[in-house]
C-alpha positions, 0 to 999 in steps of 0.5 A, a space after each residue: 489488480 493482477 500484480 503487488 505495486 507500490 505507488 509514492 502516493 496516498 491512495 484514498 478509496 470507496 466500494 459499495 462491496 467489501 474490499 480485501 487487501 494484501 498491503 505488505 504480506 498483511 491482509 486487511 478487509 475494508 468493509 463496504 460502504 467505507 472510505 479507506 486510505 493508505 501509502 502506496 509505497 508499500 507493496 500491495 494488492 487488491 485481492 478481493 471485490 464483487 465484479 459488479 461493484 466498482 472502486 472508486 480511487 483518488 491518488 494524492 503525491 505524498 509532497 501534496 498531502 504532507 503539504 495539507 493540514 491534515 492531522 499529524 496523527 494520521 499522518 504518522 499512521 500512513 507514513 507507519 504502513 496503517 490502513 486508515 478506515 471510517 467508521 460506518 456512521 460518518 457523516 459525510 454519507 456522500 463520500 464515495 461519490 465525491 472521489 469520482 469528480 475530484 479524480 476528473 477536475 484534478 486531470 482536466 487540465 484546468 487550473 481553476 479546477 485542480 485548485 478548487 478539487 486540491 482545497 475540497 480534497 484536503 477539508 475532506 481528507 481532514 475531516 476523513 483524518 479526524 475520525 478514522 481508525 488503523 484497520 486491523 489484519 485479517 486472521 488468515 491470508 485465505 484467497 477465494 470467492 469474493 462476498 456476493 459470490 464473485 471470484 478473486 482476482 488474485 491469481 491462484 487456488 485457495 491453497 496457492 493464496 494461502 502459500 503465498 500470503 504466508 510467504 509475503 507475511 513472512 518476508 514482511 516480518 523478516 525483511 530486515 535481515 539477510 533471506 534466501 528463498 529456501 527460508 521463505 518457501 520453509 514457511 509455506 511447506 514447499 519445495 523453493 522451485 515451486 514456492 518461486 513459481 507458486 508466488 510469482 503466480 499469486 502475485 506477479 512478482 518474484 520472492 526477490 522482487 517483492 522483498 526488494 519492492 518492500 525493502 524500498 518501502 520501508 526506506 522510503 518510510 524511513 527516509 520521510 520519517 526518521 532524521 538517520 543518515 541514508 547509508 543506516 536507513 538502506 542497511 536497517 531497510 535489509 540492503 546488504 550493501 549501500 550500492 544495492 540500496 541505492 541502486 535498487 532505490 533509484 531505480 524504483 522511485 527515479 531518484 536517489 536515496 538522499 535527493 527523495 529525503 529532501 524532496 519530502 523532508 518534514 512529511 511527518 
C-alpha cells in the first residue's frame, strides 16, 4: 500500500507474516498467524510485510456490519479507531483461508452465493468479536526491513519514516485544533519546505491532505456514534467553518454530512 486511504468499510485481514500498520498517525503490528480488523474511515497504511507472504482481505460496508449481530462491544471498539486482533490460540485455526472465498462468492454475482458468504462471514466475525482484544501501539514509528529481511513499502529511509510518523502522530493527536505546517514540521525537527516534501514521500499525501483524510475520519465516527447536531461534529471534527466540513465531507464520502448519519443511524 503506496498512499495512507480511508475506505467506509470494516477491513478484516490475514498474513502468515507479521503485518505493520500506520492507522492514524499510531503504528500497530499484527503478529502473523492473526486475524485482525479495523474501520477503514481512518487514514491508514500498510507498511510493513514479507513480500513472499501475501494478505488475505475481506472489506464489510460499515451499513452491512452494523446490520450483523455482532457484539456491540466491538463495535463500539472499531467505530473508536481499535485495531481488534485474535489471540494466538483461537480456534477457528482455518481463518485466514476462509477470507479468500468469501471474498470471491461475495463478488460472483450469484445471489445464493453472496447470501450464504453474508451468513457465514457475520457467525465468523461474532465468533472473531467474542474473543479479540484492541491492539496496542508500537513504541516508535520506526519504518525499515520487514521480519524475514523483506524491504518496507513504505516509501522513505529509516529516518524519513521516523519523521513522518511523528508527524502523523502529532497531527492525529491535535487534529482538532487550528495547525499549520510549520507546528507539524516542529515536531519532527524540519524545515516545512522539507517536512512537506518529506511526508508527501512517505505517505503520498500532503500535511493538509492527510489532516483533512483524518479530519473527515473523525466525523465520520461521530456521526455514527454520538447524537450531537452536524454543525458541533464538523467544528469538534477541526473544521474552521461548516462550508469546509461539508464540503470536505462530500467530497470524501459522496454524501453529506447529515445524509451519512442517516444512512448509518444506530451503527453503535
Amino acid at each position: 500500500m503506496s498512499t495512507a486511504h480511508q475506505h467506509n468499510d470494516i477491513e478484516v485481514n490475514f498474513s502468515a507474516s507479521d503485518l505493520v500498520y500506520m492507522v492514524g498517525g499510531r503504528r500497530v503490528e499484527v503478529p502473523a498467524g492473526r486475524v485482525s480488523a479495523f474501520w477503514g474511515a481512518t487514514p491508514h497504511q500498510l507498511v510493513e510485510v514479507r513480500a513472499e507472504s501475501p494478505i488475505t482481505w475481506l472489506t464489510i460496508p460499515l451499513a452491512k456490519f452494523t446490520s450483523w449481530r455482532v457484539p456491540r462491544t466491538a463495535v463500539r471498539a472499531l467505530l473508536g479507531g481499535e485495531v481488534l486482533v485474535a489471540p494466538a490460540d483461537w480456534t477457528v485455526a482455518d481463518s485466514g483461508r476462509r477470507l479468500a472465498p468469501w471474498t470471491q462468492d461475495l463478488a460472483s454475482g450469484s445471489e445464493f452465493a453472496e447470501s450464504v458468504a453474508a451468513l457465514e462471514v457475520e457467525a465468523f466475525l461474532s465468533r472473531f468479536a467474542l474473543v479479540a482484544q484492541p491492539q496496542e501501539s508500537a513504541a516508535g514509528a520506526q519504518g525499515g526491513a520487514a521480519p524475514g529481511g523483506a524491504a518496507s513499502p513504505l516509501a522513505g529511509t529509516d529516518d524519513a519514516v521516523r519523521r513522518a510518523g511523528d508527524m502523523a502522530a502529532y497531527i492525529s493527536d491535535n487534529f482538532h485544533r487550528p495547525l499549520r505546517v510549520a507546528q507539524v514540521a516542529g515536531v519532527a525537527h524540519v524545515h516545512p519546505h522539507y517536512a512537506t516534501a518529506l511526508f508527501k514521500r512517505v505517505f503520498g499525501l500532503s500535511i493538509h491532505a492527510y489532516l483533512v483524510r483524518y479530519r473527515v475520519g473523525e466525523a465520520q465516527r461521530l456521526l455514527v456514534t454520538q447524537d450531537i447536531p452536524v454543525s458541533d461534529v464538523g467544528r469538534a471534527s477541526g473544521f474552521s467553518s461548516h462550508s469546509t466540513f461539508y464540503a470536505s465531507f462530500t467530497a470524501a464520502c459522496g454524501v453529506p454530512p447529515a445524509s451519512y448519519r442517516r444512512i448509518h443511524a444506530g451503527a453503535s
